[in-house]
C-alpha positions as CSV (number, residue, x, y, z in Angstrom):
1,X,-58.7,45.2,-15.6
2,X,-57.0,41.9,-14.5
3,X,-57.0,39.6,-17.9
4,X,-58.3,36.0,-17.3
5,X,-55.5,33.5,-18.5
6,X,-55.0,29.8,-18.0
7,X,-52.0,29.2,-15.8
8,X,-49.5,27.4,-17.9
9,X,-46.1,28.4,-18.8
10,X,-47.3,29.0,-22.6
11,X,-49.8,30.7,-21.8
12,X,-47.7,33.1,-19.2
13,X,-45.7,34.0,-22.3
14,X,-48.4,34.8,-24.4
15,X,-50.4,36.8,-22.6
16,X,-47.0,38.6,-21.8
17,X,-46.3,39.0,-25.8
18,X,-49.9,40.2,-26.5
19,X,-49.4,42.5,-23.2
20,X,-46.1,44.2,-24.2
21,X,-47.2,44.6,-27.9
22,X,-50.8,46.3,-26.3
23,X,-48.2,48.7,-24.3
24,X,-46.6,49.9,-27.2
25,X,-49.3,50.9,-28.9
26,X,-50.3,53.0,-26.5
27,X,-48.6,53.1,-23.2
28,X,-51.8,52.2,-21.1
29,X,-51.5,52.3,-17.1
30,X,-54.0,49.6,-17.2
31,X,-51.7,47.6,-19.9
32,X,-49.2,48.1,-16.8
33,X,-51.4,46.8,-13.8
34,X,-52.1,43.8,-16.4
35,X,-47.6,43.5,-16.6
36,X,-48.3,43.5,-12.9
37,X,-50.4,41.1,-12.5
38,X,-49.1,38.9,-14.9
39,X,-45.4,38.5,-12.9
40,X,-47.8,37.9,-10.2
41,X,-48.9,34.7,-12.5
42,X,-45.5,34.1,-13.2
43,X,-44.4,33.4,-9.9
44,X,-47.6,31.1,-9.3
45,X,-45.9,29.3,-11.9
46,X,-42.7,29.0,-10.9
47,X,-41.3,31.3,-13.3
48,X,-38.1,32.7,-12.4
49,X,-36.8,36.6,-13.4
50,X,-34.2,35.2,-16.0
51,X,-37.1,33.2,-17.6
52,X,-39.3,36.8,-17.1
53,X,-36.5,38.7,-19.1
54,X,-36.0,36.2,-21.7
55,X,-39.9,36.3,-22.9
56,X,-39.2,39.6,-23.0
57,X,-36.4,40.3,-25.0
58,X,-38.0,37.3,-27.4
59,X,-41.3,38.9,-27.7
60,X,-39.3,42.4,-28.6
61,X,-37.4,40.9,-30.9
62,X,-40.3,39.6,-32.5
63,X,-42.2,42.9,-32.2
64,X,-39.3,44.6,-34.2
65,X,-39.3,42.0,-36.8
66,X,-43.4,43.1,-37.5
67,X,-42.8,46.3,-37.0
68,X,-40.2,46.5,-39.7
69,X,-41.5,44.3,-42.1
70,X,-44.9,46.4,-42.0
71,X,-43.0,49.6,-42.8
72,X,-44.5,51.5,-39.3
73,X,-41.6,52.8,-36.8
74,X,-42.1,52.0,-33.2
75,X,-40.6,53.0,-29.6
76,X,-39.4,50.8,-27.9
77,X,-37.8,53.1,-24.8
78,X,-40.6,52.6,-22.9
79,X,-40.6,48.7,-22.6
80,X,-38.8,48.8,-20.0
81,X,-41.0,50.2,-18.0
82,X,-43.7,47.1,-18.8
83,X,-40.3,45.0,-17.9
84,X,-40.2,46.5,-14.3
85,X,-44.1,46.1,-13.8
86,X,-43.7,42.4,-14.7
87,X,-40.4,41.8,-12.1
88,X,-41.9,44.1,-9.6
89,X,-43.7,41.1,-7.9
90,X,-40.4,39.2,-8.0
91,X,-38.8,42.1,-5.6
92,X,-41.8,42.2,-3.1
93,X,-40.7,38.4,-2.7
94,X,-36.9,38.8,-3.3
95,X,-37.2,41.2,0.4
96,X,-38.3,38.5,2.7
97,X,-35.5,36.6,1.2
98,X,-33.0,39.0,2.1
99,X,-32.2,38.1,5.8
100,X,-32.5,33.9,4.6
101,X,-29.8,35.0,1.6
102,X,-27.9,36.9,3.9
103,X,-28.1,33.9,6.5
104,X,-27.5,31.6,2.8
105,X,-24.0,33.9,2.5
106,X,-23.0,33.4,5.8
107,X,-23.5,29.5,5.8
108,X,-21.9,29.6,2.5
109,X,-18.7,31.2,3.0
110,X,-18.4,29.2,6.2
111,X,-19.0,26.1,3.6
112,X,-16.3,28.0,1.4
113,X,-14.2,27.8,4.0
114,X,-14.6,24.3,5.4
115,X,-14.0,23.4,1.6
116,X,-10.6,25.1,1.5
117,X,-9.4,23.9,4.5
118,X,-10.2,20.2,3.4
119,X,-8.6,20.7,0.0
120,X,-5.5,22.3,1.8
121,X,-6.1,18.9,4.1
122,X,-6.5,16.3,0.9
123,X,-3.1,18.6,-0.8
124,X,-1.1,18.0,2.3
125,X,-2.4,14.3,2.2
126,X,-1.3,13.6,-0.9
127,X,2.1,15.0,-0.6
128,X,2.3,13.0,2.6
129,X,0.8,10.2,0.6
130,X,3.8,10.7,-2.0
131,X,6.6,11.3,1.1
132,X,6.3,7.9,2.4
133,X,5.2,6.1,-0.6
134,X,8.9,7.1,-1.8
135,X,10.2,7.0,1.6
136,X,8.3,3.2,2.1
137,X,9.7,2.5,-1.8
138,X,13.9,3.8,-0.8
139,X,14.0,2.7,3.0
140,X,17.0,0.1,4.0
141,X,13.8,-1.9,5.7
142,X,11.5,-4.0,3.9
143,X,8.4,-3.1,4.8
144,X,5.6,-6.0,4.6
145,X,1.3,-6.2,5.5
146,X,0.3,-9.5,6.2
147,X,-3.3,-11.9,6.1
148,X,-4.7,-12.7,9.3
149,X,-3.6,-16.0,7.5
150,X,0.0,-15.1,6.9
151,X,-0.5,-14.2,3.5
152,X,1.5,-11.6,2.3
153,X,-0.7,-8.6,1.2
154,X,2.2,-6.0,0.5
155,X,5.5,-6.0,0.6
156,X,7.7,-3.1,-0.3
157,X,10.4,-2.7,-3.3
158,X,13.6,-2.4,-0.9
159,X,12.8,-6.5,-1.5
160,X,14.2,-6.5,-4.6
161,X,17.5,-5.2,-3.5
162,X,17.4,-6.7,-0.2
163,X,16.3,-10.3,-1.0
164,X,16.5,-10.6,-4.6
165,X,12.9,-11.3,-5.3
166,X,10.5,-8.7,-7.3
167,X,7.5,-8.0,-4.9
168,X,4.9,-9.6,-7.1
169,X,6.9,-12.6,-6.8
170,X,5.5,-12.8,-2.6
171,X,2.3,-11.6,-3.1
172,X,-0.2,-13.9,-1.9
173,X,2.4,-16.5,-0.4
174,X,2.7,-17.3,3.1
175,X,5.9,-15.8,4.5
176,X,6.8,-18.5,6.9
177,X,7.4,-20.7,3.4
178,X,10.4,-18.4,3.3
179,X,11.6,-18.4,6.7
180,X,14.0,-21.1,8.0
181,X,12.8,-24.4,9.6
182,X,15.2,-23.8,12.6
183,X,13.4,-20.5,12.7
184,X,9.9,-21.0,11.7
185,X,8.2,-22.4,14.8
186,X,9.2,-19.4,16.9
187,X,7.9,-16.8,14.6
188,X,4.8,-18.9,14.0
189,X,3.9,-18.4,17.8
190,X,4.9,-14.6,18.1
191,X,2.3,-13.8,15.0
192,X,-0.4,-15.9,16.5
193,X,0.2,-14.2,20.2
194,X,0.4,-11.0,18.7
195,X,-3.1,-11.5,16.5
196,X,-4.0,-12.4,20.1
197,X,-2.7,-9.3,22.1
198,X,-3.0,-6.8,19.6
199,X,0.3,-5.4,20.3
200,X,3.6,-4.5,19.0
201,X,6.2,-7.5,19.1
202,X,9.8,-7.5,18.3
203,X,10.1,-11.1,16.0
204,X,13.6,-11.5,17.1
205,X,16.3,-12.5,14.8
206,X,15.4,-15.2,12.2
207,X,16.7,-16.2,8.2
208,X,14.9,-15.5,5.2
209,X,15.5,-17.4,2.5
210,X,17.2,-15.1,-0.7
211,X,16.3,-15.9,-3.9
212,X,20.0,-17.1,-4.9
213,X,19.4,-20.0,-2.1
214,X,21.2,-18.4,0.8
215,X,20.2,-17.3,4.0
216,X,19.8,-13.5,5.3
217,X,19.7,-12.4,9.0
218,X,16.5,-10.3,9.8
219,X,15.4,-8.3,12.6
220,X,12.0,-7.6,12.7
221,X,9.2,-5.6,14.3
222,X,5.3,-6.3,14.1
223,X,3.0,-4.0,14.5
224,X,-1.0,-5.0,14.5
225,X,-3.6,-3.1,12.6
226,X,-7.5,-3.6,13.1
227,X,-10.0,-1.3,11.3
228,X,-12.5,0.6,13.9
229,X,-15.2,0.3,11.5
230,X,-14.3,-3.4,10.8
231,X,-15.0,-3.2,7.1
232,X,-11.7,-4.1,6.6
233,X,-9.9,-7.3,8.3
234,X,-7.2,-6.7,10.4
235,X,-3.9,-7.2,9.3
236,X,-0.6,-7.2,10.6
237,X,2.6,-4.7,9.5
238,X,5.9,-6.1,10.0
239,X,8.9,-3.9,9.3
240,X,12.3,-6.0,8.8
241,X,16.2,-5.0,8.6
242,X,19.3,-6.7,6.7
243,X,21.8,-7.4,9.9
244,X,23.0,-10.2,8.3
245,X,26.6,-8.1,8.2
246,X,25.8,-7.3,11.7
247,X,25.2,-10.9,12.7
248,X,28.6,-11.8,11.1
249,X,30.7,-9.4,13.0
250,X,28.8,-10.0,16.5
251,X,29.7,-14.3,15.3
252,X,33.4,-13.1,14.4
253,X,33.6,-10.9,17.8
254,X,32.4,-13.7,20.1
255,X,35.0,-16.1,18.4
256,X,37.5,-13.8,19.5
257,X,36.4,-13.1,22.7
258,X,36.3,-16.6,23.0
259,X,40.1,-17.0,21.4
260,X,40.4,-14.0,24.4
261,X,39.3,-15.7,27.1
262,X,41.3,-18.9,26.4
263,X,44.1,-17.3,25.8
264,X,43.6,-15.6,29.0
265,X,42.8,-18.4,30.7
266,X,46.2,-19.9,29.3
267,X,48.4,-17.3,29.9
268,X,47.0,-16.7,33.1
269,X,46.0,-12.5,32.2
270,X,43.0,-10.9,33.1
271,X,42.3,-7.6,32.1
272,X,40.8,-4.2,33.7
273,X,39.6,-0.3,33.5
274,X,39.4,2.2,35.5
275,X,37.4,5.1,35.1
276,X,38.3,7.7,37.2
277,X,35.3,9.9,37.1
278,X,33.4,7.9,38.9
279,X,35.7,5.3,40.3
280,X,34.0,2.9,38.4
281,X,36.5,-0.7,38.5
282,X,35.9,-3.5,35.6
283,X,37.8,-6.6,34.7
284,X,37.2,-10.0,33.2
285,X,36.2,-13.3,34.5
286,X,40.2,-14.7,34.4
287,X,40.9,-11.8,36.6
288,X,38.4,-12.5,39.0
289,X,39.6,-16.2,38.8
290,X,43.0,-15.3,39.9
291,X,41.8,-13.4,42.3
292,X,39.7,-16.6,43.6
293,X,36.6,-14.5,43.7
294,X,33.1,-15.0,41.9
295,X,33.3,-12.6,38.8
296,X,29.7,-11.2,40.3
297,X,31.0,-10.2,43.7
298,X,34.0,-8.3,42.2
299,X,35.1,-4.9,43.0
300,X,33.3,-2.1,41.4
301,X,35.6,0.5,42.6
302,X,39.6,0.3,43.4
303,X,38.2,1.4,47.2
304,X,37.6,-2.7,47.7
305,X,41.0,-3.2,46.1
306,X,43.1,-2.9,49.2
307,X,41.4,-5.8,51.1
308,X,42.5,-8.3,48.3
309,X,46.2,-6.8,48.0
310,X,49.0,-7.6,50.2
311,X,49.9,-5.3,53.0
312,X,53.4,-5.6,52.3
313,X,52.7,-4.5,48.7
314,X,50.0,-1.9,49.3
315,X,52.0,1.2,49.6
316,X,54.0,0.8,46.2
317,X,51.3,0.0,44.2
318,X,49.5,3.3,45.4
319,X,52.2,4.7,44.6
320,X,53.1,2.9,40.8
321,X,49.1,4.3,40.3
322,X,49.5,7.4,41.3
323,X,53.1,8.3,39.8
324,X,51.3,7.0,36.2
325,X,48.3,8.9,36.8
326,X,50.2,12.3,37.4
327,X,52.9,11.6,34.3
328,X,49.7,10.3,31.9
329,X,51.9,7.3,31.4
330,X,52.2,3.8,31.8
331,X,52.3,1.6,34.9
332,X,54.2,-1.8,35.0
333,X,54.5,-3.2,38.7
334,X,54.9,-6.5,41.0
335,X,52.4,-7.2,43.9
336,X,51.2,-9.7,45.6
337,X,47.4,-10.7,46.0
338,X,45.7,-12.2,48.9
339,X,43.0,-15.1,47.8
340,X,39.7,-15.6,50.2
341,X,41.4,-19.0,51.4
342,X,44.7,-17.3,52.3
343,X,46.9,-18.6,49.8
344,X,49.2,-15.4,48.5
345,X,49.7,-15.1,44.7
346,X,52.3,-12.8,42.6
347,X,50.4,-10.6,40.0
348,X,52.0,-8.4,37.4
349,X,50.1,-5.2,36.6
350,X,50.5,-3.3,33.0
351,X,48.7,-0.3,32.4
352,X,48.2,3.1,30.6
353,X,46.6,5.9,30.8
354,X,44.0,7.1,28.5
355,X,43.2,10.6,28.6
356,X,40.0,12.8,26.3
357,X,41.0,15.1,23.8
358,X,41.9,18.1,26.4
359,X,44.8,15.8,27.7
360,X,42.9,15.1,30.9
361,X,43.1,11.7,32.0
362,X,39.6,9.5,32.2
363,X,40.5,6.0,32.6
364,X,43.2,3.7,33.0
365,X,43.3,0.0,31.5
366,X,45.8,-2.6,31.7
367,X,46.4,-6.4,32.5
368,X,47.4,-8.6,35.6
369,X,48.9,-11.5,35.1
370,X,49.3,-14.2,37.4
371,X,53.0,-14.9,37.5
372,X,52.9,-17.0,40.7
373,X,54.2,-20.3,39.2
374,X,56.5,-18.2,36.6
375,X,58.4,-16.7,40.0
376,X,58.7,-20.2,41.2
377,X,60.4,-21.3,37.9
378,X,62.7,-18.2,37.8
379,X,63.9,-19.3,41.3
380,X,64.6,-22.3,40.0
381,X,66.0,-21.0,37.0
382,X,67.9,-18.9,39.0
383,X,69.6,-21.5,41.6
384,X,70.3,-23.7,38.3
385,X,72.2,-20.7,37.0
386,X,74.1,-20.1,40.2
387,X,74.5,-23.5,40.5
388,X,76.0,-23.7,36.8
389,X,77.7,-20.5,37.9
390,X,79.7,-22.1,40.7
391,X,80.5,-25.0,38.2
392,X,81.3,-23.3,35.5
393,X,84.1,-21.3,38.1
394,X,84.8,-24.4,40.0
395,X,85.9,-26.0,36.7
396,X,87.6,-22.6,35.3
397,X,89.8,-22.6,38.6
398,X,90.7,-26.1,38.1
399,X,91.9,-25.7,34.8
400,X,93.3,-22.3,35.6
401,X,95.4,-24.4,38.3
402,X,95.7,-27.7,36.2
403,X,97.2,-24.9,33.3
404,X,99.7,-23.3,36.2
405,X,100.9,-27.1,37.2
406,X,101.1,-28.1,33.4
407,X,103.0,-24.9,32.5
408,X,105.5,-25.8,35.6
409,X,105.9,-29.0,35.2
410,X,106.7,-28.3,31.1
411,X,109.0,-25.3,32.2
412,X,110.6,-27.0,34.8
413,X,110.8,-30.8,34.1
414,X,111.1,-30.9,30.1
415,X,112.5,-27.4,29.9
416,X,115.0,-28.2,32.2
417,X,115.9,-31.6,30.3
418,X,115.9,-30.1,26.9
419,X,118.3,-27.4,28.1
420,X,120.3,-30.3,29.3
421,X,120.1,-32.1,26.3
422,X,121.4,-29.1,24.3
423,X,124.2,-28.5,26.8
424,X,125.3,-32.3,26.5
425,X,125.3,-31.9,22.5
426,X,127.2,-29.0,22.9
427,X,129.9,-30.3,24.7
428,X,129.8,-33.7,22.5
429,X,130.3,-30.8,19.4
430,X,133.3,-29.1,21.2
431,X,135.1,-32.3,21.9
432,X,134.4,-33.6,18.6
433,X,135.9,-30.6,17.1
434,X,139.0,-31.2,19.2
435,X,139.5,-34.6,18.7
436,X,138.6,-35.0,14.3
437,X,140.8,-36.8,12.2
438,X,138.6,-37.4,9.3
439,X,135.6,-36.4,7.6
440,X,133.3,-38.6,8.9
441,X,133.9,-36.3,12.2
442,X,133.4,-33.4,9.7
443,X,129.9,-34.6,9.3
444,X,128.7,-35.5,12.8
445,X,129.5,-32.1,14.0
446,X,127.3,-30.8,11.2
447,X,124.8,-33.3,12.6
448,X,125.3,-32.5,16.0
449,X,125.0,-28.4,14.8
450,X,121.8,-29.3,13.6
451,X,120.0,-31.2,16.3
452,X,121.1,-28.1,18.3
453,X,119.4,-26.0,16.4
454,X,115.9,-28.4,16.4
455,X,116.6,-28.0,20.5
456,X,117.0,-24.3,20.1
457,X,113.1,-24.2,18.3
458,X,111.6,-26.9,20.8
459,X,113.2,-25.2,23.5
460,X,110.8,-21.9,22.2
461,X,107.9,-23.7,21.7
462,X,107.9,-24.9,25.1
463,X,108.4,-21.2,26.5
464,X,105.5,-20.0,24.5
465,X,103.5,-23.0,25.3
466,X,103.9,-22.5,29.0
467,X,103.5,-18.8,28.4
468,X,99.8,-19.2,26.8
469,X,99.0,-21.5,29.3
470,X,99.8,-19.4,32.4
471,X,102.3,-16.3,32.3
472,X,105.1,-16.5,34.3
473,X,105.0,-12.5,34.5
474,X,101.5,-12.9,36.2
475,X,102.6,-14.7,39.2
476,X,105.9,-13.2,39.5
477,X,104.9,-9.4,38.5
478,X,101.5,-8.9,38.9
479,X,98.4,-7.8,37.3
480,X,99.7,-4.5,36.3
481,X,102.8,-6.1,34.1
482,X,101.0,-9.1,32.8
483,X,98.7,-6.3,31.0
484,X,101.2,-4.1,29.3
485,X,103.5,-7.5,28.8
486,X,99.8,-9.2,26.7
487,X,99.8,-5.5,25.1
488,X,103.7,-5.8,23.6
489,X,103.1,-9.5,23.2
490,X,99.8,-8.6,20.8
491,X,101.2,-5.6,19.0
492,X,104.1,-7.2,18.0
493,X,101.7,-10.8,16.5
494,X,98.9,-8.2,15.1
495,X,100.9,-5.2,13.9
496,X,97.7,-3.2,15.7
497,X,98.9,0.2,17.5
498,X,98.3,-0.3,21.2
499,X,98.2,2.2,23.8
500,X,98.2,0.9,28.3
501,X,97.9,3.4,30.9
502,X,97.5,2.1,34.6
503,X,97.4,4.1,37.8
504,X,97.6,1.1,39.6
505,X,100.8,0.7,41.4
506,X,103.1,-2.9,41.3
507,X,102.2,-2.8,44.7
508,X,98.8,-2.4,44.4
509,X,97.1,-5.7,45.7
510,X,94.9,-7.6,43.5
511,X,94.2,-11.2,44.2
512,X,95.1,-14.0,42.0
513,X,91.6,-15.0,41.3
514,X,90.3,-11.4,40.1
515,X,93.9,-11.4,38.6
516,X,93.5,-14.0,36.2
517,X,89.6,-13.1,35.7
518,X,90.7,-9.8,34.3
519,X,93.6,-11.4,31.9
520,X,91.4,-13.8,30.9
521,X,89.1,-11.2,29.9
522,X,91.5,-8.9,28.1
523,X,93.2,-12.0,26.3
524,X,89.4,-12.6,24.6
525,X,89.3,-9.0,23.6
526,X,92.2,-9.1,22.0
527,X,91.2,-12.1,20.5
528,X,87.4,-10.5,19.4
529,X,89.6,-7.5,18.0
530,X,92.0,-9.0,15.9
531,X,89.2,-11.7,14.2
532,X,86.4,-9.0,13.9
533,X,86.8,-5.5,14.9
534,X,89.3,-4.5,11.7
535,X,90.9,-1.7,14.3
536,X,93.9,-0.1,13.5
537,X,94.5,1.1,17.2
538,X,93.8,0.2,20.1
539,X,93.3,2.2,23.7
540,X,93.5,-0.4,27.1
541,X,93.3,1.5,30.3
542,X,93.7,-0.3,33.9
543,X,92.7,1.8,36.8
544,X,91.1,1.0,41.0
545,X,89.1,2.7,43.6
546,X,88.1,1.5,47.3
547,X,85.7,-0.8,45.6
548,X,86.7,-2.0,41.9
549,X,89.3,-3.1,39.7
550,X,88.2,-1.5,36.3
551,X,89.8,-2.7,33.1
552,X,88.9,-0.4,29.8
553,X,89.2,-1.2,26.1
554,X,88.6,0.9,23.0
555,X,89.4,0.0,19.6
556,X,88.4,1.9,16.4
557,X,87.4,-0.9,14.3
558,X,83.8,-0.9,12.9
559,X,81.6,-1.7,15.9
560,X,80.2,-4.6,17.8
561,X,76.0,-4.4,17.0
562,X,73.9,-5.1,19.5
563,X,72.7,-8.5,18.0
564,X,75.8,-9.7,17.8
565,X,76.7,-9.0,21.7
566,X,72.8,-10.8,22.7
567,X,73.8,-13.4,19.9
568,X,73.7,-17.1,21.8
569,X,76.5,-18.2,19.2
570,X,78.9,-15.0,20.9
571,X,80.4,-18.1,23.2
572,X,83.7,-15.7,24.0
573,X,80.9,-12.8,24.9
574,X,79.2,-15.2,27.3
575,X,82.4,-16.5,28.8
576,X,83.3,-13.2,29.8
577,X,80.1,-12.1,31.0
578,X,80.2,-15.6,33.2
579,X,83.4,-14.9,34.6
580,X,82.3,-11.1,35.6
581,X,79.7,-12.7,37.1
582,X,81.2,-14.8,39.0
583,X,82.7,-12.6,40.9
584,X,80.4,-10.3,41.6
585,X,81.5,-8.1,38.8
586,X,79.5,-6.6,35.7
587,X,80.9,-5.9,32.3
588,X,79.5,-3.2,29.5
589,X,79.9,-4.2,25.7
590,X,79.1,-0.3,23.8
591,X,79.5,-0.1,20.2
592,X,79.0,2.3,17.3
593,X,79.2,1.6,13.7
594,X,82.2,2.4,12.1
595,X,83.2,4.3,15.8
596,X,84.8,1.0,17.4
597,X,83.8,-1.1,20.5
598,X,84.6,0.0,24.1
599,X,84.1,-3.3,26.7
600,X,84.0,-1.9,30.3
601,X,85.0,-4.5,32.9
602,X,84.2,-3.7,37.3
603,X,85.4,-6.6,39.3
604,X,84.6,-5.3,43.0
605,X,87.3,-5.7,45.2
């Protein structure tokens, strides 16, 4: 029968120890239904199957403590089965848990899985969290979260390297403290308009003061930043670059492109490019100047270039293009250009072409310069020099013929008297010779002897006087004899070997101007030779076709250098050249060390 018991947790576990001991003692099925009803209890009381077990394994072990100290033996087998009567209540419940438990799994591994996936979230997080706290902590930029008030909030530790200040050093201030005055009004206004806008603004270019004094170029980008939940103010991120090195260079570039375009504008050169791709034409503003054309209206492509070149010009320059783009070479013409208002201009174009690293060509650049005014000056330059030209052989003929008249009058008036004189004394000598009767006679005949012999030297000297001033064999032989007769006449003063050959016959005409120009010519190479060239031999050669008189002289001294011949101190050079010139002629000056000097003179017939 059911025991009365009052419901209390101490009670439950008494009647549960008196219960079990009762069971026993003699393994009543009534002593069961009581187990029975007693879990029953135990549930009322909110008794759960661990606390069920534990009252009993403490009442057994107290049980086998009495048992034992009262000498009597006892089974205890069987108390399990009072065990299952008390718990058998908790399984009638534990069954219409079953489908809620399983329902409980369910939810809970769906929980389980919820929970990995947001730890999987909160691990990538942090190792994002640790990515660009190192990346914010190495990056070039300085990175930096500003006040609504333009406070600084953050700033990153590329500031230290950047600007010199530790971070903690900004925190709190207002950046525009630091920014310069010239610049501080301008990024004043952005951060209000973009507080304002809420969008992303570039900041420009402005200086930030260092923290040695000096001033560093940033370029800066603001971002703004509200919180949707507005717990937090919004704020503002701005992310900032050195270009301070960048600014410098762009400064140092425009100085030079400024230097450029001066020196353009002085010098009168525009430059160009030509892509050929896509036929795309650009040059600079002094090229469009030349051209008397607005630099925004000129030609994109070289298809507008014939309207502004001559028409007289057109084809060569094509041509010059074309023949450069074919041999991947250079171009270096003269054309002239036609303005809007008519007026015609010379332009000199340089080029080259540029080709990729296949060898095909892909552009072309060059200049044009304006030589307009430089033409003018070489015609003037030019006319001067002719005029010179003319002078220079205008006054060479007249000293040519003054030399001829001087020579003939020397030759013919004082040689002739001398030669007289000398006779005279002769005959004075003779008579005296006949006619002595004393010593004093003896003496005047010696004196007479010796004026003869003063005659006899003056007499020379007037023979090679006339001679250097115009050779009698010249005008009485020819060209052909007064060349071998200078080559004798030098071999013998300069002990230098010298070999003629001429095909030219005595007959051969060659008129006395070209005559004299050739002597003249060979007389100063001779003259270069003996005072420079340190020959030992020397070859002349005299030949003519239908059209020239050429005149050939090798020696193998040391060599003329190529300095020395363009030398404006090489006066005998520059005579000769003048005199070539003068009539129409050309003469080559060709020299290798220690292989001699050959001068090659054509006077054209």
């Amino acid at each position: 029968m059911h025991v009365k018991m009052d419901n209390s947790r101490e009670e439950v576990k008494h009647q549960f120890f008196l219960k079990l001991e009762s069971f026993l003692v003699d393994q009543s099925a009534s002593t069961l239904v009581e187990a029975n009803y007693l879990g029953e209890t135990a549930i009322k009381e909110g008794i759960g199957e661990l606390d069920i077990m534990s009252i009993y394994y403490e009442a057994m072990a107290k049980i086998h403590v009495w048992y034992r100290q009262n000498g009597k033996g006892a089974e205890f087998k069987n108390s399990v089965e009072f065990l299952s009567e008390c718990l058998a209540p908790y399984e009638m419940r534990s069954q219409g848990y079953q489908e809620l438990i399983k329902k409980l799994d369910l939810r809970n591994n769906q929980l389980q899985r919820e929970v990995d996936r947001r730890k999987l979230t909160e691990e990538r997080l942090s190792k994002s969290e640790a990515y660009f706290k190192n990346l914010i902590e190495n990056t070039l930029d300085i990175i930096t979260v500003l006040n609504n008030d333009g406070s600084i909030r953050y700033i990153s530790p590329s500031l230290k390297r950047i600007m010199g200040y530790d971070p903690e050093e900004l925190m709190g201030k207002y950046i525009v403290n630091y920014i310069h005055p010239d610049n501080r009004q301008p990024v004043t206004i952005r951060l209000h308009r973009l507080y304002k806008t809420e969008k992303k603004m570039d900041l420009s270019e402005f200086r930030f003061r260092h923290k040695n004094g000096s001033w560093r170029y940033l370029e800066s980008v603001a971002h703004f930043v509200s919180d949707s939940d507005k717990e937090e103010a919004p704020y503002i991120i701005v992310n900032s670059r050195d270009i301070s090195e960048r600014v410098t260079v762009r400064e140092k570039l425009q100085k030079r492109k400024q230097q450029l375009t001066t020196a353009q504008e002085i010098a009168q050169l525009g430059s160009w490019e030509w892509e050929f791709r896509n036929d795309l034409l650009r040059w600079s503003r002094e090229l469009s100047r030349i051209y008397g054309i607005e630099h925004e209206n000129a030609p994109s492509s070289l298809k507008n270039e014939p309207q502004i070149i001559h028409p007289d010009d057109l084809k060569s320059a094509k041509k010059a293009m074309q023949q450069a783009l074919v041999e991947r070479g250079k171009v270096d013409f003269e054309h002239r250009i036609v303005r809007p208002d008519g007026e015609e201009r010379v332009l000199h174009v340089r080029g080259e072409v540029i080709c990729d690293d296949e060898g095909h060509p892909v552009k072309m650049i060059g200049t044009g310069q304006d030589i307009t005014d430089l033409k003018k000056v070489e015609k003037k330059l030019q006319a001067y020099s002719e005029l010179l030209r003319n002078l220079y052989a205008k006054q060479d003929r007249i000293r040519e013929d003054e030399r001829i008249r001087v020579a003939r009058e020397i030759h013919d008036e004082l040689g002739q008297m001398l030669t007289v004189l000398k006779m005279e004394l002769y005959l004075l000598k003779e008579k005296t010779i006949e006619e002595q009767e004393s010593q004093l006679d003896v003496n005047f005949i010696r004196e007479v002897e010796s004026i003869i012999e003063r005659f006899d030297t003056i007499i020379n000297s007037v023979q090679r006087i006339t001679t250097d001033l115009r050779p009698e064999v010249l005008d009485t032989l020819g060209l052909n004899e007064a060349i071998e007769w200078q080559c004798r006449k030098f071999e013998a003063e300069s002990d230098i070997k010298i070999s003629f050959a001429s095909i030219i016959e005595s007959v051969d005409p060659v008129d006395d101007e070209r005559s004299t120009a050739i002597f003249r010519i060979l007389q100063e190479t001779f003259s270069n030779i003996q005072e420079h060239a340190e020959a030992t031999k020397v070859e002349v050669h005299l030949k003519k076709d239908d059209q020239h008189v050429v005149l050939i002289v090798h020696d193998n001294g040391r060599g003329i250098s190529r300095d020395k011949i363009n030398a404006p101190d090489s006066l005998g050079i520059i005579g000769m050249y003048e005199r070539s010139q003068f009539l129409g002629g050309d003469i080559i000056f060709r020299g290798n060390r220690n292989e001699g000097t050959t001068v090659i003179l054509k006077i054209p017939l």
